[in-house]
N, CA, C and O of each residue as an XYZ file, in Angstrom:
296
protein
N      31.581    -83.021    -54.321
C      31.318    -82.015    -53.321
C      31.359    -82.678    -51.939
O      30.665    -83.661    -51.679
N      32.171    -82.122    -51.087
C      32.537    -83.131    -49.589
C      30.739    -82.417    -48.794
O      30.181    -81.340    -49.004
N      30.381    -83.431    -48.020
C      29.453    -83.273    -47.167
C      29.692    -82.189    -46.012
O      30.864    -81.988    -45.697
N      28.940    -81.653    -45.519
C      29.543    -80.549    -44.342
C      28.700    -81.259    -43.232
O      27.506    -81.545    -43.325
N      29.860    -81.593    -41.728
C      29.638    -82.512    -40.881
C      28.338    -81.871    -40.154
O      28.116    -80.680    -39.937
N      27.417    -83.180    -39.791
C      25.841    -82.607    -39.234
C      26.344    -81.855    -37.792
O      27.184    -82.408    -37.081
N      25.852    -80.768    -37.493
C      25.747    -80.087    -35.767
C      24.512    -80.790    -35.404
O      23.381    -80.955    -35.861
N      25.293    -81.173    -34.269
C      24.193    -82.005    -32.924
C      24.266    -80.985    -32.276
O      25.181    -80.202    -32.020
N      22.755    -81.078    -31.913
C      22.454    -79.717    -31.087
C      21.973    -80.590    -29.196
O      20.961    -81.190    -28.836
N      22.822    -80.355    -28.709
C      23.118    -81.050    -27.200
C      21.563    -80.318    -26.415
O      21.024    -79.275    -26.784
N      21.282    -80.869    -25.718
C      20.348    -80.858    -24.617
C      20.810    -79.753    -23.374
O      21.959    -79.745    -22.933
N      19.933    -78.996    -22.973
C      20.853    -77.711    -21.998
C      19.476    -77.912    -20.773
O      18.250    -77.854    -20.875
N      20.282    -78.128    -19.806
C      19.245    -77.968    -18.769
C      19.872    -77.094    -17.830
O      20.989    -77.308    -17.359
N      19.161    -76.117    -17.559
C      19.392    -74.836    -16.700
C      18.771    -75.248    -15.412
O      17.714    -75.879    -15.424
N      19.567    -74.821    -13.930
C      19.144    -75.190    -12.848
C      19.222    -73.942    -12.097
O      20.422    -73.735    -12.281
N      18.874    -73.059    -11.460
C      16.992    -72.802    -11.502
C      16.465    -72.492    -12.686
O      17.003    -71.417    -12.950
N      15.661    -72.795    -13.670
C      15.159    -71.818    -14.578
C      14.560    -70.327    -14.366
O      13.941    -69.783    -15.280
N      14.734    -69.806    -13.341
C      14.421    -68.350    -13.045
C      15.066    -67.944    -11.854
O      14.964    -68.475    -10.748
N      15.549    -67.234    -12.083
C      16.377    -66.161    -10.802
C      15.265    -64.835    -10.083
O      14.560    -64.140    -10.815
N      15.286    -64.719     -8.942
C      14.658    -63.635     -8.337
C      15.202    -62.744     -7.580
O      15.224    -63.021     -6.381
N      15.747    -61.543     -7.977
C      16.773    -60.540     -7.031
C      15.874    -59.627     -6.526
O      15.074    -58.941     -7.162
N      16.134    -59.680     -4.878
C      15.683    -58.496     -4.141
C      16.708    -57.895     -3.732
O      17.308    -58.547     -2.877
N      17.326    -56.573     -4.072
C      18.157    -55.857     -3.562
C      18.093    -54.239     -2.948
O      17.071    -53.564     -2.818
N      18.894    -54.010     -2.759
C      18.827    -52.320     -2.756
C      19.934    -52.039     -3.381
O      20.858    -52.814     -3.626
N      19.832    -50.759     -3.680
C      20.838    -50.315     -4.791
C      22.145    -49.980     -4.143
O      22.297    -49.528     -3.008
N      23.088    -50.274     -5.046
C      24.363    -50.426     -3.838
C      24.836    -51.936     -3.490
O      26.021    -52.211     -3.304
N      23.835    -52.843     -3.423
C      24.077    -54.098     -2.796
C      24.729    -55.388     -3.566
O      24.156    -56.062     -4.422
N      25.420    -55.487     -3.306
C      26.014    -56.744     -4.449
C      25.446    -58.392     -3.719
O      25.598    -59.003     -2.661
N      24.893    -58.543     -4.742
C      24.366    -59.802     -4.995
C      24.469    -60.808     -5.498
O      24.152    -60.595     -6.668
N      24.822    -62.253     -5.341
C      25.531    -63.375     -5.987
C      23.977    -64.040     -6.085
O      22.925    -64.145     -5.453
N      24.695    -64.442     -7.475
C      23.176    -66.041     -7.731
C      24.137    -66.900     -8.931
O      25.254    -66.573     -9.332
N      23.505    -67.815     -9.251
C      24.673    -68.615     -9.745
C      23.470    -69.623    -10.655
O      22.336    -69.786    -10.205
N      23.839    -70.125    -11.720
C      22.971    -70.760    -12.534
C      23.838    -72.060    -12.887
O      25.068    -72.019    -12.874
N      23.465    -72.659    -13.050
C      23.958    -73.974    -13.599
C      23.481    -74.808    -14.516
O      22.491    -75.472    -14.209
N      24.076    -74.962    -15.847
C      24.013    -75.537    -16.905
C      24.756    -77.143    -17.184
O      25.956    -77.420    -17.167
N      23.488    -78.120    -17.459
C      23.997    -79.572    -17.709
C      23.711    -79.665    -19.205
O      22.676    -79.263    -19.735
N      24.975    -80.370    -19.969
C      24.504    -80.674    -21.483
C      24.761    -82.020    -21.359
O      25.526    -82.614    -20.600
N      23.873    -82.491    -22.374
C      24.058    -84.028    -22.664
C      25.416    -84.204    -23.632
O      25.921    -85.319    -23.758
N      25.887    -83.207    -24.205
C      27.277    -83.115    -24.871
C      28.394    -82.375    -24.773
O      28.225    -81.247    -24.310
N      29.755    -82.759    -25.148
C      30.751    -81.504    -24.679
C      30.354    -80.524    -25.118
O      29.574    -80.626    -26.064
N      30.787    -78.914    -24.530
C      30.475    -78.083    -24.732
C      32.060    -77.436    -25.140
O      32.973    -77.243    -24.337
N      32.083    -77.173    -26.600
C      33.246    -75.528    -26.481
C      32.759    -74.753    -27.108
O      31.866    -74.994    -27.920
N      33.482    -73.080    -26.754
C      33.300    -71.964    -27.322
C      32.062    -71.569    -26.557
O      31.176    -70.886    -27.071
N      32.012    -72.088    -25.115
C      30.356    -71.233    -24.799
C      30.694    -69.821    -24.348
O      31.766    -69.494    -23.838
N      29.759    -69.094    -24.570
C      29.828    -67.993    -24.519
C      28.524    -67.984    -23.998
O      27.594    -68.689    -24.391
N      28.481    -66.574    -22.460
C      27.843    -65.994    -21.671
C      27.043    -64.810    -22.865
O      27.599    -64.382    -23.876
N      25.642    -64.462    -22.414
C      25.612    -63.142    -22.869
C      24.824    -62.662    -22.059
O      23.783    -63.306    -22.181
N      24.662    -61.600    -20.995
C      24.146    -60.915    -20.407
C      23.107    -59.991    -21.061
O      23.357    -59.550    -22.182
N      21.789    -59.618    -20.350
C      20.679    -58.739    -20.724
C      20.488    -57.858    -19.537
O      20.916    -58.039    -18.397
N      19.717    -56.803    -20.034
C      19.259    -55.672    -18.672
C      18.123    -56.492    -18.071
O      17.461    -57.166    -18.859
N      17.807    -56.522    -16.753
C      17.043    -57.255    -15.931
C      16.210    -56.128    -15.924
O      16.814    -55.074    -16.121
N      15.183    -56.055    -15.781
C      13.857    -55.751    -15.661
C      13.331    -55.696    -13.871
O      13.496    -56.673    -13.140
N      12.967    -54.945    -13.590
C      12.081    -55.146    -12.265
C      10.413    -55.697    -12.387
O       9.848    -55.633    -13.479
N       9.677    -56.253    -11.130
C       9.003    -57.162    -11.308
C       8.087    -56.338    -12.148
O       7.388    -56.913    -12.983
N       8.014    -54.807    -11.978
C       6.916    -53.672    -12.208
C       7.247    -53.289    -13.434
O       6.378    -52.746    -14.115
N       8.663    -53.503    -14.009
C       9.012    -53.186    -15.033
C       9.391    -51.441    -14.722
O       9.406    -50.656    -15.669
N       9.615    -51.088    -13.636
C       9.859    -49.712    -13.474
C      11.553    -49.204    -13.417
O      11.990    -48.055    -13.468
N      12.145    -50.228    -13.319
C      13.469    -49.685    -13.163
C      14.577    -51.024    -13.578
O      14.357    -52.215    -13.358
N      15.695    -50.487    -14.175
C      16.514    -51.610    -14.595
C      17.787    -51.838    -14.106
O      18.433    -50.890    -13.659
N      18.278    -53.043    -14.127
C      19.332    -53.393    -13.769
C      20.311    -53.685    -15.075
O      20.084    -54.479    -15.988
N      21.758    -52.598    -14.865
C      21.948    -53.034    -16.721
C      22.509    -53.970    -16.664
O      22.865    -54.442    -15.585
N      22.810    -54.641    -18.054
C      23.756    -56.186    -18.266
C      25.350    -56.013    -17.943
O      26.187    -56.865    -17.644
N      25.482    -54.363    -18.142
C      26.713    -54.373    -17.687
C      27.391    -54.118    -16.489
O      28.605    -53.919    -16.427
N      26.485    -54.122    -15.365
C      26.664    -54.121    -14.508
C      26.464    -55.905    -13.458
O      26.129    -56.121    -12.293
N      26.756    -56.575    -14.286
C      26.630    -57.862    -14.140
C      27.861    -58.936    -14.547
O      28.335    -59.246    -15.640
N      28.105    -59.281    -13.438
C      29.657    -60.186    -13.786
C      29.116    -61.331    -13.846
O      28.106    -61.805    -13.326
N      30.379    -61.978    -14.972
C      29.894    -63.487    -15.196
C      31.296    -64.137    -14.875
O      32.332    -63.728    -15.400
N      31.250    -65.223    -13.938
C      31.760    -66.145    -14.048
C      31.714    -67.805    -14.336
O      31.016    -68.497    -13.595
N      32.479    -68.425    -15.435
C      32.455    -69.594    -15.819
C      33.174    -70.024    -14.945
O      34.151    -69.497    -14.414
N      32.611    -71.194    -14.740
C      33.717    -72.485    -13.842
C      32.898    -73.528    -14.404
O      31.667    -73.546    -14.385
N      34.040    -74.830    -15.154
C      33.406    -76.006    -15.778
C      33.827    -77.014    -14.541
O      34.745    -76.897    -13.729
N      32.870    -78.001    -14.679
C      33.440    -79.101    -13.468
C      32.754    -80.270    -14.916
O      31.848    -80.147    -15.740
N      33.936    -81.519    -14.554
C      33.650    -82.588    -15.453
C      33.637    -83.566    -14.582
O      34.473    -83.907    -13.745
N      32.504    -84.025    -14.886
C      31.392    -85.285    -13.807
C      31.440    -86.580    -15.022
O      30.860    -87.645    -14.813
């Protein structure tokens, strides 16, 4: 029976760990997150959630949220 190769699970450090949007509705807003792994990364995949307000009274949906990847190799 062949062995099935171990997954190393890489180190993810997120830079800010929390985002804070003040907007008005209508307003397009950029914020940008940045992810360091201690290993190559393929196949990452984004997944967006509905944002929440601080009151929890009103939402921002996930699909109204663009993602862009850009890799830079350091």
């Amino acid at each position: 029976m062949a062995e099935s190769p171990a997954l190393a699970e890489a180190e993810v450090v997120t830079n800010p760990k929390a985002i804070t949007i003040n907007a008005t509705r209508g307003e397009n807003i950029t914020r940008t997150i940045t992810l360091r792994t201690s290993e190559k990364v393929s196949n990452l995949k984004v997944v967006t959630l509905d944002l929440l307000s601080a009151n929890n009274s009103s939402v921002l949906p996930a699909r109204t949220i663009n993602k862009l990847i850009s890799q830079s190799h350091r």
